[in-house]
C-alpha positions as CSV (number, residue, x, y, z in Angstrom):
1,X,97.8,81.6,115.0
2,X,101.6,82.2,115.3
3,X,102.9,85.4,116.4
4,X,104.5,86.0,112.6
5,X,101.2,85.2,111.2
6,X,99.3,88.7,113.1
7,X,102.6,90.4,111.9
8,X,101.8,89.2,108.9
9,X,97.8,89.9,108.9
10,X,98.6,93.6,110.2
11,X,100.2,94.5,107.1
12,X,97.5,92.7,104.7
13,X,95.0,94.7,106.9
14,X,97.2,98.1,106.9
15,X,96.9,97.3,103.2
16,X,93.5,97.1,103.1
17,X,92.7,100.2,104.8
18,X,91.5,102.1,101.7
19,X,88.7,99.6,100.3
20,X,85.4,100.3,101.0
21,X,81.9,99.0,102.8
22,X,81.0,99.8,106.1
23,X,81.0,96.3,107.3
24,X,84.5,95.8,105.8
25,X,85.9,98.6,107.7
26,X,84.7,97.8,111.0
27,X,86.5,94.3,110.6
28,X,89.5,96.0,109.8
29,X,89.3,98.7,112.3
30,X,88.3,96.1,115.0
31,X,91.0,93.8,113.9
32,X,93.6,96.2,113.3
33,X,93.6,97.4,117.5
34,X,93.4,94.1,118.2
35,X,96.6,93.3,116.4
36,X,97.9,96.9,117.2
37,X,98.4,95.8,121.1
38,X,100.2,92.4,120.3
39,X,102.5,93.9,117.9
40,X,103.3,97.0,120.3
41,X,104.4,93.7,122.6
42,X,106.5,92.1,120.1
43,X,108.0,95.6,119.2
44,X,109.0,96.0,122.7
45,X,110.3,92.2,122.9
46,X,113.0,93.6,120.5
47,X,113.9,96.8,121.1
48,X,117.8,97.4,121.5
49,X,119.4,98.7,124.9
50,X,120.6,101.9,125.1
51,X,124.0,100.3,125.1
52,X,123.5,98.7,121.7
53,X,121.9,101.7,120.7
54,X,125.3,103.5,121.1
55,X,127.3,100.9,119.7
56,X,125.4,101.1,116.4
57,X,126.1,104.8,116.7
58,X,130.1,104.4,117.0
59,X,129.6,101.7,114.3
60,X,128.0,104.2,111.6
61,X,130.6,106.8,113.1
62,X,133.6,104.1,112.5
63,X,132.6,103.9,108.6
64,X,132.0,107.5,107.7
65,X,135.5,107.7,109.1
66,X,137.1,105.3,107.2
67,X,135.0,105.4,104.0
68,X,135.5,107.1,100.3
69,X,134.3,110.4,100.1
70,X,132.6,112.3,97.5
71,X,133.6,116.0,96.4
72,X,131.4,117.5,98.9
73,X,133.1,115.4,101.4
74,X,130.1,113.3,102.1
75,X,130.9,109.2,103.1
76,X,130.6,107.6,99.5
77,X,127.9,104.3,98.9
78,X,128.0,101.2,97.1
79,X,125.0,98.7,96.3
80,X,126.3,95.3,98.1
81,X,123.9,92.2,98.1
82,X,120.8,94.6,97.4
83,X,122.2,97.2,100.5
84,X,123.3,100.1,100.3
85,X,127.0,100.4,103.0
86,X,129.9,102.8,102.9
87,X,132.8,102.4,100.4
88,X,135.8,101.6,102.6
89,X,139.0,102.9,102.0
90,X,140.9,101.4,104.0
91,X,138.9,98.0,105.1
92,X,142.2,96.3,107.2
93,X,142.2,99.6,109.6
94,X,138.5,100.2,109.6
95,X,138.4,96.0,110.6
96,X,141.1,96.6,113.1
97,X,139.2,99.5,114.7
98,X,136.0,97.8,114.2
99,X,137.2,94.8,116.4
100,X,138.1,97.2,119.3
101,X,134.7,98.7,119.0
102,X,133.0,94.8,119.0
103,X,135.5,94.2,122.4
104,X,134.4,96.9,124.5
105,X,130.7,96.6,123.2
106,X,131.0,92.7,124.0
107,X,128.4,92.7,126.6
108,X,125.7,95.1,124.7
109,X,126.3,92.7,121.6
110,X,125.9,89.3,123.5
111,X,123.1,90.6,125.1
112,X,121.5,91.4,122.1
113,X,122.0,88.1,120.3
114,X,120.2,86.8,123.3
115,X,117.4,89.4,123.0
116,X,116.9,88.7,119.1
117,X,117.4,84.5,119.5
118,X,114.6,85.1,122.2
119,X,112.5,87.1,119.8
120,X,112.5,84.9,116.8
121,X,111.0,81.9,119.3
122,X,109.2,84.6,120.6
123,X,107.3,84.8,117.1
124,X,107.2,81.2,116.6
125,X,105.2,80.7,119.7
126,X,101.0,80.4,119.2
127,X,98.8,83.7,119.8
128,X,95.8,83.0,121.2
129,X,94.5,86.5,120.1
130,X,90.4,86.4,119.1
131,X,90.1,88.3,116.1
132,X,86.8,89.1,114.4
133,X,85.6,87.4,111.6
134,X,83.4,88.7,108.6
135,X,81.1,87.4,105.7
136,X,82.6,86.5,102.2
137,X,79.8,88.7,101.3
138,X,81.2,92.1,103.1
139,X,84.1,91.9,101.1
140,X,84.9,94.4,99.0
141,X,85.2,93.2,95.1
142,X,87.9,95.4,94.4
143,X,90.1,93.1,97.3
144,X,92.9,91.8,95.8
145,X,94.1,88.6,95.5
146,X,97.1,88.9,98.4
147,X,94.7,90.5,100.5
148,X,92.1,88.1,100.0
149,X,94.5,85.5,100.5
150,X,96.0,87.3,103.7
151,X,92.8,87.2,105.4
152,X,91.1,84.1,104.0
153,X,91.2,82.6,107.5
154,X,88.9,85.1,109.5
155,X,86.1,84.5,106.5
156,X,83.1,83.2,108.0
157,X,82.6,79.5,106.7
């Protein structure tokens, strides 16, 4: 099982928290600490420096700065590709500012290209995690179909 894959399986099972049957919810409980440890791992795999931290701080500062406001004088919003980001006045001084903020950061922000390159082989790479298994017949009826799907492979054969 690929990393992605318990990423993946902890959500079906987070999901699946709330359907009943004793037998059901000792697989899910068993599996979900299981899956709890490895996750905490990957979490940690990925977590930004304190460095990068701050740069994403200045970064949010920089576009409050330079973006529209509203009549309370809160930074203004705007829907772009399905995310929500500041309206920019001014977007040739915000870049121009922006660029001096991405020079002295350089270091933080090549480190963490690094760190997230690393990560996504990182989840790419086989889990050898043993997770319990349980009997099409302890499953709930009310399971739906992307959870049933979601856990198909630790059904007993």
């Amino acid at each position: 099982m690929k990393n992605w894959e318990l990423l993946n399986l902890y959500q079906v099972l987070s999901s699946a928290s709330d359907l009943r049957g004793v037998k059901f919810s000792y697989f899910v409980v068993k599996n979900l600490g299981l899956l709890e440890r490895e996750i905490k791992n990957l979490s940690e795999s990925v977590k930004a420096s304190k460095e990068y931290a701050e740069f994403e701080d200045k970064r949010i500062d920089l576009a409050k700065k330079h973006a529209e406001k509203n009549e309370k004088g809160e930074p203004k919003t705007k829907e772009e590709n399905g995310k929500n980001v500041f309206d920019i006045k001014n977007i040739d001084k915000f870049n121009k500012e922006f660029d001096a903020l991405k020079k002295k950061y350089s270091k933080a922000l090549d480190e963490r290209e690094k760190q997230i390159k690393e990560y996504n082989e990182l989840i790419e790479q086989d889990n050898d995690i043993t997770l319990h298994k349980i009997k099409l017949d302890d499953i709930p009826e009310n399971i739906s179909v992307a959870q049933m799907k979601g856990i198909e492979y630790l059904i007993e054969k």
